[in-house]
CHARMM internal coordinates of N, CA and C (Angstrom, degrees):
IC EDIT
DIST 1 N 1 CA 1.4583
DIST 1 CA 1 C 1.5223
ANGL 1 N 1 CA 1 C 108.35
DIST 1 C 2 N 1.4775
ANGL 1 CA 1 C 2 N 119.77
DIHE 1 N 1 CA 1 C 2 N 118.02
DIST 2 N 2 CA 1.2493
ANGL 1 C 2 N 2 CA 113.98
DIHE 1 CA 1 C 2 N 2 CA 153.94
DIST 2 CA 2 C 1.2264
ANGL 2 N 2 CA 2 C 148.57
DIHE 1 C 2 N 2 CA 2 C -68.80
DIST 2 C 3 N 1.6136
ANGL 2 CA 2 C 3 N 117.92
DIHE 2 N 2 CA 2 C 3 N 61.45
DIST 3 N 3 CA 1.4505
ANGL 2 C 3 N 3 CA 110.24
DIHE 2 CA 2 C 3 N 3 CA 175.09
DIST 3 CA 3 C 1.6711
ANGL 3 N 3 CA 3 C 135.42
DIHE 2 C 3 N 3 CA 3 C -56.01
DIST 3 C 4 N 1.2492
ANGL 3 CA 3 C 4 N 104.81
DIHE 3 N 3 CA 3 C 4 N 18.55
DIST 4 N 4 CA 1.7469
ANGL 3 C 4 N 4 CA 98.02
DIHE 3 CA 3 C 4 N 4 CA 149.79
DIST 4 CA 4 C 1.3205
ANGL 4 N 4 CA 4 C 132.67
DIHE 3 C 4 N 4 CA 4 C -85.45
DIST 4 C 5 N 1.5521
ANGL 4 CA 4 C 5 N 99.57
DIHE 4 N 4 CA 4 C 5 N -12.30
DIST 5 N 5 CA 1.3735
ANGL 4 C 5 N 5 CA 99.88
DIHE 4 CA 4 C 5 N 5 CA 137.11
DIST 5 CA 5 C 1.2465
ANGL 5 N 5 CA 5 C 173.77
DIHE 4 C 5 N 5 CA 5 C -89.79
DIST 5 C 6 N 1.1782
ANGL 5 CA 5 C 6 N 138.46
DIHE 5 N 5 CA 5 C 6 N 113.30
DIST 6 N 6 CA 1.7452
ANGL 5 C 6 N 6 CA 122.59
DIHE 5 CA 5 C 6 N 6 CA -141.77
DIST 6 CA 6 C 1.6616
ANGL 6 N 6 CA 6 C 96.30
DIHE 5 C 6 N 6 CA 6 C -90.69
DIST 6 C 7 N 1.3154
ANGL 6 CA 6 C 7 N 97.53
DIHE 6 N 6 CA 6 C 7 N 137.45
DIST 7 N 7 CA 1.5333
ANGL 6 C 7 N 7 CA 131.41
DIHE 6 CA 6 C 7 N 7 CA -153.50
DIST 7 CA 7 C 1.1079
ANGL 7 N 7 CA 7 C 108.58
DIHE 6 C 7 N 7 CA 7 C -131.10
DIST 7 C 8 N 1.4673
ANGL 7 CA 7 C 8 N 155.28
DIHE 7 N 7 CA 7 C 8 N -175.60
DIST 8 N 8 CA 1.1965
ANGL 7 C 8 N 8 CA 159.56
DIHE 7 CA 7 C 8 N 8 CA 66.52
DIST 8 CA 8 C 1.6126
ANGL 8 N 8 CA 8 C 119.92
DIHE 7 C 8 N 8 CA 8 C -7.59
DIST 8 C 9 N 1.5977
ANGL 8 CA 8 C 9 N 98.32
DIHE 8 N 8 CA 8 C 9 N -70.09
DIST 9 N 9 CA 1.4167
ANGL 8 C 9 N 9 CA 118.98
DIHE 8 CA 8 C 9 N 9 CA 176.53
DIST 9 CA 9 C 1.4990
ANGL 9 N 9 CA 9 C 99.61
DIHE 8 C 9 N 9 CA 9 C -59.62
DIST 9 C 10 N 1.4346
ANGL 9 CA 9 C 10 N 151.18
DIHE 9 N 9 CA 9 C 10 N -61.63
DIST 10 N 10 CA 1.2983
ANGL 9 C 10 N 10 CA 124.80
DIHE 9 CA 9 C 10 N 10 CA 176.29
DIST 10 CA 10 C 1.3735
ANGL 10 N 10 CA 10 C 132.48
DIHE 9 C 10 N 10 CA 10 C -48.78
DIST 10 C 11 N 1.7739
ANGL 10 CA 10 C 11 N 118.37
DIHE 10 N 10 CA 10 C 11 N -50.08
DIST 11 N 11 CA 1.4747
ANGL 10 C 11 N 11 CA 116.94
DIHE 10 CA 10 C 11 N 11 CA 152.18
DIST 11 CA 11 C 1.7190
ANGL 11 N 11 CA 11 C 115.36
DIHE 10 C 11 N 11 CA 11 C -23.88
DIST 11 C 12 N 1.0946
ANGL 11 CA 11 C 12 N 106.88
DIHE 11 N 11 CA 11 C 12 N -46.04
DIST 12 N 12 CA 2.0557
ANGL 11 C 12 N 12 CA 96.14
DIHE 11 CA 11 C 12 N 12 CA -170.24
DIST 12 CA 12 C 2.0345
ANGL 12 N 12 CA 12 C 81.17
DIHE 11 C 12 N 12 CA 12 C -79.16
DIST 12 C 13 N 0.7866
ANGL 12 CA 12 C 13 N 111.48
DIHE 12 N 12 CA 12 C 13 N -82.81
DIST 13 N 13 CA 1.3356
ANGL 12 C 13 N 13 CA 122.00
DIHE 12 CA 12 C 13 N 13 CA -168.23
DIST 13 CA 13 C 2.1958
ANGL 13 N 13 CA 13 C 100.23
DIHE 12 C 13 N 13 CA 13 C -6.30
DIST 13 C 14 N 1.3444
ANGL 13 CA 13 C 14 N 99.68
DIHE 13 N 13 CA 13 C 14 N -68.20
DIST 14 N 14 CA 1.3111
ANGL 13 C 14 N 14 CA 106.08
DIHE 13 CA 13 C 14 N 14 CA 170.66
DIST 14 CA 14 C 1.2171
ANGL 14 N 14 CA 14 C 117.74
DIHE 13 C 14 N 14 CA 14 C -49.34
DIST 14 C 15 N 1.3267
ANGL 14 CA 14 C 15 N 128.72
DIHE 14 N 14 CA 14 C 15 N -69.14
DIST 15 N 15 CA 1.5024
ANGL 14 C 15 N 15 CA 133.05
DIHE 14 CA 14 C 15 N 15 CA -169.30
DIST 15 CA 15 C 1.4342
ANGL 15 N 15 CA 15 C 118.03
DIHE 14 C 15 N 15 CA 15 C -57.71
DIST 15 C 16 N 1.6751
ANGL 15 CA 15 C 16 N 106.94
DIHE 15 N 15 CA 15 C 16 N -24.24
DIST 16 N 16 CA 1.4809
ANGL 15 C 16 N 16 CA 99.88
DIHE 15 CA 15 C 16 N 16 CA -178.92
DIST 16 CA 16 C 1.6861
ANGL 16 N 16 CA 16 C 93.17
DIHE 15 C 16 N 16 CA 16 C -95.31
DIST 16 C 17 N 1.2946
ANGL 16 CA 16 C 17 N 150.50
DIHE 16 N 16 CA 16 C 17 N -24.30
DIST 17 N 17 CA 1.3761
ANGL 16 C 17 N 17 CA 136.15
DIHE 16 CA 16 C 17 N 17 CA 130.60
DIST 17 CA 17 C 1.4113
ANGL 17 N 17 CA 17 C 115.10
DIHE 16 C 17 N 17 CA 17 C 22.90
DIST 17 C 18 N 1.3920
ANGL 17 CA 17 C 18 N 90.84
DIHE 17 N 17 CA 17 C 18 N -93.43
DIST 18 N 18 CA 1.4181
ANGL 17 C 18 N 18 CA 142.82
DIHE 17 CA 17 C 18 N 18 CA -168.28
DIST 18 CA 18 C 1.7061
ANGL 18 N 18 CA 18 C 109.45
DIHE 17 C 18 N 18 CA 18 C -28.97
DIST 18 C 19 N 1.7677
ANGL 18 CA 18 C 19 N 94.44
DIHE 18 N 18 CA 18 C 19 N -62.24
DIST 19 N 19 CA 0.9224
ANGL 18 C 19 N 19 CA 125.78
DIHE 18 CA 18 C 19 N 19 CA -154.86
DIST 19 CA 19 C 1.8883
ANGL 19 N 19 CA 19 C 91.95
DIHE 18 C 19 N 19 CA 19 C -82.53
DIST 19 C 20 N 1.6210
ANGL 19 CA 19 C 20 N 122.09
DIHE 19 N 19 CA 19 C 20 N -46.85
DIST 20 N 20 CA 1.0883
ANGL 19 C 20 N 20 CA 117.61
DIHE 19 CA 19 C 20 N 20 CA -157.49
DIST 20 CA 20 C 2.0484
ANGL 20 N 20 CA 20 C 94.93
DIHE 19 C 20 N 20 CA 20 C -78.87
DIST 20 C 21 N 1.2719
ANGL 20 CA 20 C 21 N 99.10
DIHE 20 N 20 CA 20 C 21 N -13.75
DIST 21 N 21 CA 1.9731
ANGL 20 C 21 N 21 CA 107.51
DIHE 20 CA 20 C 21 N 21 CA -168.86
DIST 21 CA 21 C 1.5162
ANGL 21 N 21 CA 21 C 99.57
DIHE 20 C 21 N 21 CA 21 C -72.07
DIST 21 C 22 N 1.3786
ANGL 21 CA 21 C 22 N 104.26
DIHE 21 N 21 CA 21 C 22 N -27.83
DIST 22 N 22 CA 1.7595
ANGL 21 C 22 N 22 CA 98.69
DIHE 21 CA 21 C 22 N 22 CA -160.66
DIST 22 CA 22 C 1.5584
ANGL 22 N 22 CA 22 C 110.81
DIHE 21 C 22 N 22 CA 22 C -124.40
DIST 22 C 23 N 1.3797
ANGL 22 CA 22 C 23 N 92.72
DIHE 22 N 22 CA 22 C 23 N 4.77
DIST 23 N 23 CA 1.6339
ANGL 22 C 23 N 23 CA 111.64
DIHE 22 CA 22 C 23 N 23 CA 168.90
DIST 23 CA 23 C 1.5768
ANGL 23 N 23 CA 23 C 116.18
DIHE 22 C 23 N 23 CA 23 C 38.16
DIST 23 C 24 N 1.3100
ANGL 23 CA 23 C 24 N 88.98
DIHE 23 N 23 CA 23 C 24 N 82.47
DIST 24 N 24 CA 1.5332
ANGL 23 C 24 N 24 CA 116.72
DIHE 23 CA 23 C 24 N 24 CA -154.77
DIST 24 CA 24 C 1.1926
ANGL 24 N 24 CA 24 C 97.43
DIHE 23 C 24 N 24 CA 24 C -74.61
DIST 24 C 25 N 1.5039
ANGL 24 CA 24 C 25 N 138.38
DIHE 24 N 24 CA 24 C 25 N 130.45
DIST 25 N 25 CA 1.2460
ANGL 24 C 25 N 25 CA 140.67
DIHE 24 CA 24 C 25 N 25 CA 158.49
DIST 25 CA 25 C 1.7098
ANGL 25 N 25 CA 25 C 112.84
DIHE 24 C 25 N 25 CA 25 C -70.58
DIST 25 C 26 N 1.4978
ANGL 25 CA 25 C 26 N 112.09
DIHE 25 N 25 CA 25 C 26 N -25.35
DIST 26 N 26 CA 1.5561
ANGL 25 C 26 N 26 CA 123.07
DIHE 25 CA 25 C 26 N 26 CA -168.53
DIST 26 CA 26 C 1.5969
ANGL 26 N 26 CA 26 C 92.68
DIHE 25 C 26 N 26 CA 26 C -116.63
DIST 26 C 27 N 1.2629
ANGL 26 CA 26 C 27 N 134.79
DIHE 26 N 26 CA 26 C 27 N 56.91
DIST 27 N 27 CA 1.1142
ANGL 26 C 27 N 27 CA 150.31
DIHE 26 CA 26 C 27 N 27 CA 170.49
DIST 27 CA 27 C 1.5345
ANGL 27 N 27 CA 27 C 97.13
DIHE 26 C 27 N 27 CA 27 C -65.47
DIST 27 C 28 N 0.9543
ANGL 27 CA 27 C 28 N 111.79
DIHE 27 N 27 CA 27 C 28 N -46.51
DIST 28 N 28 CA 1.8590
ANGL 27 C 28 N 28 CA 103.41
DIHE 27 CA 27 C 28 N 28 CA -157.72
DIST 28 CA 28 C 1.5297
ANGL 28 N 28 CA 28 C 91.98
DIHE 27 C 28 N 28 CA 28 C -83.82
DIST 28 C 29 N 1.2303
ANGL 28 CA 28 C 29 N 141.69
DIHE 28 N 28 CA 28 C 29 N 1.29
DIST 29 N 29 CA 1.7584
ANGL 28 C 29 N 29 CA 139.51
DIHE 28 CA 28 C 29 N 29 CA 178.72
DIST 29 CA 29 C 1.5241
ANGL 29 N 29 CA 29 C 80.98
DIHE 28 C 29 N 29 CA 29 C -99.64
DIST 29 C 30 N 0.9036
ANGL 29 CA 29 C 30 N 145.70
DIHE 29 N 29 CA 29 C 30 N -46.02
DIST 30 N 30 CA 1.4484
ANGL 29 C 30 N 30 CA 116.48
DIHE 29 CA 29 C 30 N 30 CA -176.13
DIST 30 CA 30 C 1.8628
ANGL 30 N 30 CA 30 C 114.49
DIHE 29 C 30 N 30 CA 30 C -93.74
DIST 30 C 31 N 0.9929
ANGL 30 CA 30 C 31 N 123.59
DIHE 30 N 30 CA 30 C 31 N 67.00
DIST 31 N 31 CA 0.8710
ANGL 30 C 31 N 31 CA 151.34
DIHE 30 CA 30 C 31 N 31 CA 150.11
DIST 31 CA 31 C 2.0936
ANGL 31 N 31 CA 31 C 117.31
DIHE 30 C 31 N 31 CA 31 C -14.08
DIST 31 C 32 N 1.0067
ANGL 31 CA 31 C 32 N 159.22
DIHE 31 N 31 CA 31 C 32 N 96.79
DIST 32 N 32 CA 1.3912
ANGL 31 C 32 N 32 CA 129.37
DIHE 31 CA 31 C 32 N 32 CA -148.82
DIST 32 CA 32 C 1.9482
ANGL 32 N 32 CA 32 C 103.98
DIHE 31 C 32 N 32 CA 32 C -89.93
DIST 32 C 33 N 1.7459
ANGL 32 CA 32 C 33 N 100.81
DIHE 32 N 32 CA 32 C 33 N -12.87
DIST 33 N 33 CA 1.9476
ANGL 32 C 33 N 33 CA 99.66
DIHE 32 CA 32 C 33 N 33 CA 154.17
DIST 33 CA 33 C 0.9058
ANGL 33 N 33 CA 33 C 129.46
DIHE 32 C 33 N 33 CA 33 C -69.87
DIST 33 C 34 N 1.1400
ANGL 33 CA 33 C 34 N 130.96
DIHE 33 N 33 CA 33 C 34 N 10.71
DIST 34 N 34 CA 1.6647
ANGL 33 C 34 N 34 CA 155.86
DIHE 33 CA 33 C 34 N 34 CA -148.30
DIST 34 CA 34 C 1.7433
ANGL 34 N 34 CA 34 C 102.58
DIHE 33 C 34 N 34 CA 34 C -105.11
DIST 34 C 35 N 1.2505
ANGL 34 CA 34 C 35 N 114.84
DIHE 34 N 34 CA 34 C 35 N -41.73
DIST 35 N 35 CA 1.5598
ANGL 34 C 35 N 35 CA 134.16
DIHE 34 CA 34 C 35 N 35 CA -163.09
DIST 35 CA 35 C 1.4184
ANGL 35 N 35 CA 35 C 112.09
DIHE 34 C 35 N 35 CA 35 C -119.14
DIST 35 C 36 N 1.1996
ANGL 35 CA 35 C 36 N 124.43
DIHE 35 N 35 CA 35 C 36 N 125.97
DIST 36 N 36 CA 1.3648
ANGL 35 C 36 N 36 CA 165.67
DIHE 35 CA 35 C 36 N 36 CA -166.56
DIST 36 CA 36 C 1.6959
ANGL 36 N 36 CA 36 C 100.59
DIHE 35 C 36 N 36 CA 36 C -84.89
DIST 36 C 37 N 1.7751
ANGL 36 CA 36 C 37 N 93.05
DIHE 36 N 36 CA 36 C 37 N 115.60
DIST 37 N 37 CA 2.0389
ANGL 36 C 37 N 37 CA 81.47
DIHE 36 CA 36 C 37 N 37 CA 156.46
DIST 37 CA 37 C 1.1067
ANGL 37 N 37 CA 37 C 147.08
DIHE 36 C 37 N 37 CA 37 C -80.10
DIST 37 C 38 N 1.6047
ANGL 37 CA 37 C 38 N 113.99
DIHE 37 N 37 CA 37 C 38 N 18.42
DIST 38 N 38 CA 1.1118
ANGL 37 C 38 N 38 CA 139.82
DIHE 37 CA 37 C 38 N 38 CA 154.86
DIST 38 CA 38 C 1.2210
ANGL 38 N 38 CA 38 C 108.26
DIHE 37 C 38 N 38 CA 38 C -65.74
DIST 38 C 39 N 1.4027
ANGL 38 CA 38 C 39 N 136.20
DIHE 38 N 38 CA 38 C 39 N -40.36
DIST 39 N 39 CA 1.6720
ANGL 38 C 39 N 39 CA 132.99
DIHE 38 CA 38 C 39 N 39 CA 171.06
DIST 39 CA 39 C 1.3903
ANGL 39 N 39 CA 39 C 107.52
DIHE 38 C 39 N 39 CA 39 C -76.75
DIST 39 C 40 N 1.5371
ANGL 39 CA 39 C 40 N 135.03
DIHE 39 N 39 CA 39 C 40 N -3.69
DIST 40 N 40 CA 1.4871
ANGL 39 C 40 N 40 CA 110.61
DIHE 39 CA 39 C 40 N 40 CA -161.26
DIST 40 CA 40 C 1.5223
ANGL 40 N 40 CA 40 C 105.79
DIHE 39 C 40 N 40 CA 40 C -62.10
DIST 40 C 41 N 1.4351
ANGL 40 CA 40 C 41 N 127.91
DIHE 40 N 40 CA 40 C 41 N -38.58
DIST 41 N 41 CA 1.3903
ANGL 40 C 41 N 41 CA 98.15
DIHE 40 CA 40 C 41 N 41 CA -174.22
DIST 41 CA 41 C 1.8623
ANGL 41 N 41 CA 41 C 128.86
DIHE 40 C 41 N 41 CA 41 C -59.27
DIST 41 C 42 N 1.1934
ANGL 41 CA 41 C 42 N 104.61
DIHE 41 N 41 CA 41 C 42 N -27.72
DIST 42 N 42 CA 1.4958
ANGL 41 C 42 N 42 CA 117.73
DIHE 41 CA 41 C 42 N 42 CA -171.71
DIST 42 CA 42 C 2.2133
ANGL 42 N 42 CA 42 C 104.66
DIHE 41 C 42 N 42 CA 42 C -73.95
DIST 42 C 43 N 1.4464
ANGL 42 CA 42 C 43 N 96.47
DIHE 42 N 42 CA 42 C 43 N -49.31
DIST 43 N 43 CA 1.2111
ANGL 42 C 43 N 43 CA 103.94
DIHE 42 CA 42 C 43 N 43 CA 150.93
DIST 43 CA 43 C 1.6607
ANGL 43 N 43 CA 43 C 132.73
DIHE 42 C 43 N 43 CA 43 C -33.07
DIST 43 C 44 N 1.5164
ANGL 43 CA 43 C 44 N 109.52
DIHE 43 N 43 CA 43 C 44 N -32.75
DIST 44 N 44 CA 1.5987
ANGL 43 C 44 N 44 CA 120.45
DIHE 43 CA 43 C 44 N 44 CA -158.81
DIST 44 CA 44 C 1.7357
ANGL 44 N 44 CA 44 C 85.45
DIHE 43 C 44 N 44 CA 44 C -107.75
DIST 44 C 45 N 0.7667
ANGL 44 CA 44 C 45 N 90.04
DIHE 44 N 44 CA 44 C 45 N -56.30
DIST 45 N 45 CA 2.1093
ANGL 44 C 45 N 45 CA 98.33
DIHE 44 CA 44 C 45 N 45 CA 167.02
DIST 45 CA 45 C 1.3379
ANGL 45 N 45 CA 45 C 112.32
DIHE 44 C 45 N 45 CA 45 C -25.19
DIST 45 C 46 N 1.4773
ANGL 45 CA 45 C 46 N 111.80
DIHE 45 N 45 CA 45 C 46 N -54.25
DIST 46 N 46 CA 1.3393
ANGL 45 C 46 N 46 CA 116.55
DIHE 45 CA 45 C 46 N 46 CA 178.20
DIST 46 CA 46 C 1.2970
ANGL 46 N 46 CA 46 C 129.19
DIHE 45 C 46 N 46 CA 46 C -73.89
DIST 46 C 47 N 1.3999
ANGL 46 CA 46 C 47 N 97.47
DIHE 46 N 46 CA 46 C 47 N -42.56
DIST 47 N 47 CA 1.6480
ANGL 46 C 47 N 47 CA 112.94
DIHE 46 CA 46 C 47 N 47 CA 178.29
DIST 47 CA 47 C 1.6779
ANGL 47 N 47 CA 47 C 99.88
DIHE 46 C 47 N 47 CA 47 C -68.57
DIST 47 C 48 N 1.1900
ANGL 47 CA 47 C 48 N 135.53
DIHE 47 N 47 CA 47 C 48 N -42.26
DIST 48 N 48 CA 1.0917
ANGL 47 C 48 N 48 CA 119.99
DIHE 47 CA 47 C 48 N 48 CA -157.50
DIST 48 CA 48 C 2.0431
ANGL 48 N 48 CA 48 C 98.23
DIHE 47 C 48 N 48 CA 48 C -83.81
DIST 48 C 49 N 1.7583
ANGL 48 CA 48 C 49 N 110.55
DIHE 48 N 48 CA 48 C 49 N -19.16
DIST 49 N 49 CA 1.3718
ANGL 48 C 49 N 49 CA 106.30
DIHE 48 CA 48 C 49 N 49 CA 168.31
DIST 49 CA 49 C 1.6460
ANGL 49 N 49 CA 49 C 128.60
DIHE 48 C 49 N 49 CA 49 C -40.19
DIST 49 C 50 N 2.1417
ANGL 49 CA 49 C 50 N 92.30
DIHE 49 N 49 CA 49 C 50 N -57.47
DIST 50 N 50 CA 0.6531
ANGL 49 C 50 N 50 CA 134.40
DIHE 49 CA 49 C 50 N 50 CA -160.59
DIST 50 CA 50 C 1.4504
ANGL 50 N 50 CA 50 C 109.24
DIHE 49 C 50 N 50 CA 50 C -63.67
DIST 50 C 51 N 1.3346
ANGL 50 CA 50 C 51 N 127.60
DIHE 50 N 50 CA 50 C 51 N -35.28
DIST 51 N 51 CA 1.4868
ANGL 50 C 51 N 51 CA 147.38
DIHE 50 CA 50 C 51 N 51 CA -169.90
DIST 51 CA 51 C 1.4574
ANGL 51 N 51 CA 51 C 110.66
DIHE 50 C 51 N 51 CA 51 C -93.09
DIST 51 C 52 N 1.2955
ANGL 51 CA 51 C 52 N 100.75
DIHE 51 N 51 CA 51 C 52 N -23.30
DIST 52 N 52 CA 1.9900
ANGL 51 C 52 N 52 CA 109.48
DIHE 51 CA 51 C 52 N 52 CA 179.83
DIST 52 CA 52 C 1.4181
ANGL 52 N 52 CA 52 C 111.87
DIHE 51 C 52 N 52 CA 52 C -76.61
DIST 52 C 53 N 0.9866
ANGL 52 CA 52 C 53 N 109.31
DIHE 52 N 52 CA 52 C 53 N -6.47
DIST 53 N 53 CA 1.6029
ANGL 52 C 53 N 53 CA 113.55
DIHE 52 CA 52 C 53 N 53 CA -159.66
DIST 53 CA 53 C 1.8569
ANGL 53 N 53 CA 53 C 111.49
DIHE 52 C 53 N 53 CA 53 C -127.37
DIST 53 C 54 N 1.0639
ANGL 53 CA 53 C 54 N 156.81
DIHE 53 N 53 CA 53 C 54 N 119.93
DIST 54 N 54 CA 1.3983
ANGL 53 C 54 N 54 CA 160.76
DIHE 53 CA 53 C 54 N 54 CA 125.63
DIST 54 CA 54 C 1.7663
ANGL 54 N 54 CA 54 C 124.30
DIHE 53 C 54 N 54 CA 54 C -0.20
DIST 54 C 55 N 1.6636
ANGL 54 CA 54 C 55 N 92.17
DIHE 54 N 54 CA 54 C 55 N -59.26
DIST 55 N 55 CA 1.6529
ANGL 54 C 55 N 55 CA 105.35
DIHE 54 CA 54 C 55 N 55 CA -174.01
DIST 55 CA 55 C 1.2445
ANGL 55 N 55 CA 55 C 121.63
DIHE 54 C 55 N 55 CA 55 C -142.75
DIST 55 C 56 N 0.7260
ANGL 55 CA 55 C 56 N 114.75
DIHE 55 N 55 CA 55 C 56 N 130.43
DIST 56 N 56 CA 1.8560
ANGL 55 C 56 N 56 CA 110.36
DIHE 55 CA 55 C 56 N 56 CA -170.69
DIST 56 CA 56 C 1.4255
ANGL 56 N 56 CA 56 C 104.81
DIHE 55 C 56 N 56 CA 56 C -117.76
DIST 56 C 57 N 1.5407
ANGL 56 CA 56 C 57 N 126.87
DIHE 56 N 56 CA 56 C 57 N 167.05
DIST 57 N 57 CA 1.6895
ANGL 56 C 57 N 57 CA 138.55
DIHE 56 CA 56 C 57 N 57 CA -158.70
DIST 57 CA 57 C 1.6966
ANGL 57 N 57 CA 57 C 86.48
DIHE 56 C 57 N 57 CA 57 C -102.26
DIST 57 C 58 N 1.2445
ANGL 57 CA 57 C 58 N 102.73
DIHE 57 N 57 CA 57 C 58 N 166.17
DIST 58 N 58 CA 1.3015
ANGL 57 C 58 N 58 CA 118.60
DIHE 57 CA 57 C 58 N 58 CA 177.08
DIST 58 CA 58 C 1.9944
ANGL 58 N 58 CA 58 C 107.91
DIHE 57 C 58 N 58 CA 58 C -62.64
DIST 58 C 59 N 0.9409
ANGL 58 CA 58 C 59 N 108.28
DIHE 58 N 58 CA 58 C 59 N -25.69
DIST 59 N 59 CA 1.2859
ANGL 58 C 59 N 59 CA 134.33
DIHE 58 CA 58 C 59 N 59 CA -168.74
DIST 59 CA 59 C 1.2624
ANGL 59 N 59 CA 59 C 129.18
DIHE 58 C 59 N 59 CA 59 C -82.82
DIST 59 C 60 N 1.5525
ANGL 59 CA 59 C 60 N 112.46
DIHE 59 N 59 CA 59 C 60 N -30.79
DIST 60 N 60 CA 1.3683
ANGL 59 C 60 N 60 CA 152.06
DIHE 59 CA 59 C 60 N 60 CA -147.63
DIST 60 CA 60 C 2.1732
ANGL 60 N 60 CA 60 C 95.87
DIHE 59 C 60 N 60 CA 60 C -115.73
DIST 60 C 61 N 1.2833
ANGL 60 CA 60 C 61 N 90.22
DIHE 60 N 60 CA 60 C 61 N -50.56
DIST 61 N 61 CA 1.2832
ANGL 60 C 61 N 61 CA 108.46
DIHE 60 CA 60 C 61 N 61 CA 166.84
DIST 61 CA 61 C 1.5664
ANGL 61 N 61 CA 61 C 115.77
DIHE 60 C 61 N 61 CA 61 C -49.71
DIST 61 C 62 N 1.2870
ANGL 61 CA 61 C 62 N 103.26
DIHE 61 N 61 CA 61 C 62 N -77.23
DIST 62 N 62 CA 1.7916
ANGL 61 C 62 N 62 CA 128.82
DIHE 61 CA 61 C 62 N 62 CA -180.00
DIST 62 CA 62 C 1.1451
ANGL 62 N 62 CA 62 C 87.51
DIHE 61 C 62 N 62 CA 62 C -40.25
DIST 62 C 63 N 1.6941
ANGL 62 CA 62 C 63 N 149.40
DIHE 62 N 62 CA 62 C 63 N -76.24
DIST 63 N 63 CA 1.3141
ANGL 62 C 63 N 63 CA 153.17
DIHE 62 CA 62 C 63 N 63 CA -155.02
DIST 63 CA 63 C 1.2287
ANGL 63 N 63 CA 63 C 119.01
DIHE 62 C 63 N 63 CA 63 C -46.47
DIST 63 C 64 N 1.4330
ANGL 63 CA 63 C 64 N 111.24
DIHE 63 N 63 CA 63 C 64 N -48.35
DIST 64 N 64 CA 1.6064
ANGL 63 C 64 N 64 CA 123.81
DIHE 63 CA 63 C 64 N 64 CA 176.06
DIST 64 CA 64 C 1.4328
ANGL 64 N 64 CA 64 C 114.14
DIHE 63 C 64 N 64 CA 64 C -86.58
DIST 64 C 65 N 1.5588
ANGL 64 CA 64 C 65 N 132.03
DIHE 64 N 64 CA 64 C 65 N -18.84
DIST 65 N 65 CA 1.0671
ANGL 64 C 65 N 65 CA 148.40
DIHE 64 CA 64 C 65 N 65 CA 151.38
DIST 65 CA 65 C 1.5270
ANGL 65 N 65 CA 65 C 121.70
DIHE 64 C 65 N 65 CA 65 C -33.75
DIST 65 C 66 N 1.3705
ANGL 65 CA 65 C 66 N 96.86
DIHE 65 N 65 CA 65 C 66 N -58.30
DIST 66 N 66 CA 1.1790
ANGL 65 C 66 N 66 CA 125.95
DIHE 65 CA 65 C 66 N 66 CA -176.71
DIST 66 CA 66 C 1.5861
ANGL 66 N 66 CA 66 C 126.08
DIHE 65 C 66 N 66 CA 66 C -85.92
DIST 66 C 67 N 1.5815
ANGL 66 CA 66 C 67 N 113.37
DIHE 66 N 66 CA 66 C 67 N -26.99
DIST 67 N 67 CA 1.6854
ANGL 66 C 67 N 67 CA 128.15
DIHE 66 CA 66 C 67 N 67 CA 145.98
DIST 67 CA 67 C 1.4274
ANGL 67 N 67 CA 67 C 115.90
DIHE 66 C 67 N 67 CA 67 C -80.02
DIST 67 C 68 N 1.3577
ANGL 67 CA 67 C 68 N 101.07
DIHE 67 N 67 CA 67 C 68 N 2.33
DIST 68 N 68 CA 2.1527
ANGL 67 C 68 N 68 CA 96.73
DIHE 67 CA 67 C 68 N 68 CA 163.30
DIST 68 CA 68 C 1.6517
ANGL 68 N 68 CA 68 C 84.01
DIHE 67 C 68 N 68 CA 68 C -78.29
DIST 68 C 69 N 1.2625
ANGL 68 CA 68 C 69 N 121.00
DIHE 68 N 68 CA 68 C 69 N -92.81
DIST 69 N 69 CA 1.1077
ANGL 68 C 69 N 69 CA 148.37
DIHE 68 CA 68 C 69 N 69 CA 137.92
DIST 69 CA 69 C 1.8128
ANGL 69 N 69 CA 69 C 108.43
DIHE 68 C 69 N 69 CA 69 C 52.60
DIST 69 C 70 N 0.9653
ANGL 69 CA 69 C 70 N 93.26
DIHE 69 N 69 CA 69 C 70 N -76.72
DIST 70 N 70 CA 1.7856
ANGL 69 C 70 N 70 CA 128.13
DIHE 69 CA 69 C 70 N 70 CA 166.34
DIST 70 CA 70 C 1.6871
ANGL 70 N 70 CA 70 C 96.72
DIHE 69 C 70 N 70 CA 70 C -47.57
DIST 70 C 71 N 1.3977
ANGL 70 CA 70 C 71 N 104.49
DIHE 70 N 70 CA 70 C 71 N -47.12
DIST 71 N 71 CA 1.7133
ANGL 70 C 71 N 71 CA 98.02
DIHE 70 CA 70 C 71 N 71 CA -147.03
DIST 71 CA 71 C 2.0864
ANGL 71 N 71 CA 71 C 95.81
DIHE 70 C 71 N 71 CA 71 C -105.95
DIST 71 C 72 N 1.1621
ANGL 71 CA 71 C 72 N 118.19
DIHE 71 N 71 CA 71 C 72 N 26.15
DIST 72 N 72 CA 1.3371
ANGL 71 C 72 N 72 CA 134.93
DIHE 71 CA 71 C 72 N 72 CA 159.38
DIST 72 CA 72 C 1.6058
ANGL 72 N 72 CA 72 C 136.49
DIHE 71 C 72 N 72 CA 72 C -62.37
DIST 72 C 73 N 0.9178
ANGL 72 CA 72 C 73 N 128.02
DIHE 72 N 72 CA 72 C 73 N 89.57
DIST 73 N 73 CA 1.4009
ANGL 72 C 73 N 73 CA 124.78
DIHE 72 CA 72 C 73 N 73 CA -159.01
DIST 73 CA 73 C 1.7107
ANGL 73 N 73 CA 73 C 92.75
DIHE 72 C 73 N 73 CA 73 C -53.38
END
COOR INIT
IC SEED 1 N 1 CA 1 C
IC BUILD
């Protein structure tokens, strides 16, 4: 998948990522119609955080949780 390109179809592609990496209990609030392609870069920011990493803190979680969150139309 080429995410240097901003898509629609990459936004879901990412967010459900996101969502399946950090094993979202609030999966259905992040929604991937939820987000604007006006955010894809900040969106790709995350996903690519999100993908660099194995395990994240309870805390670490909440943060990026919470900058989906932020970035919600």
């Amino acid at each position: 998948m080429d995410l240097s390109q901003k898509s629609t179809e990459n936004i879901h592609f990412m967010v459900e990522e996101i969502i399946k990496k950090l094993k979202m209990a609030t999966a259905a609030a992040m929604n991937p119609e939820h987000f604007s392609i006006e955010r894809y870069e900040d969106i790709k920011d995350i996903y690519e955080l999100v993908s660099s990493k194995s395990n994240y803190s309870i805390s670490e979680m909440e943060a990026i949780v919470k900058e989906l969150g932020d970035l919600r139309k």
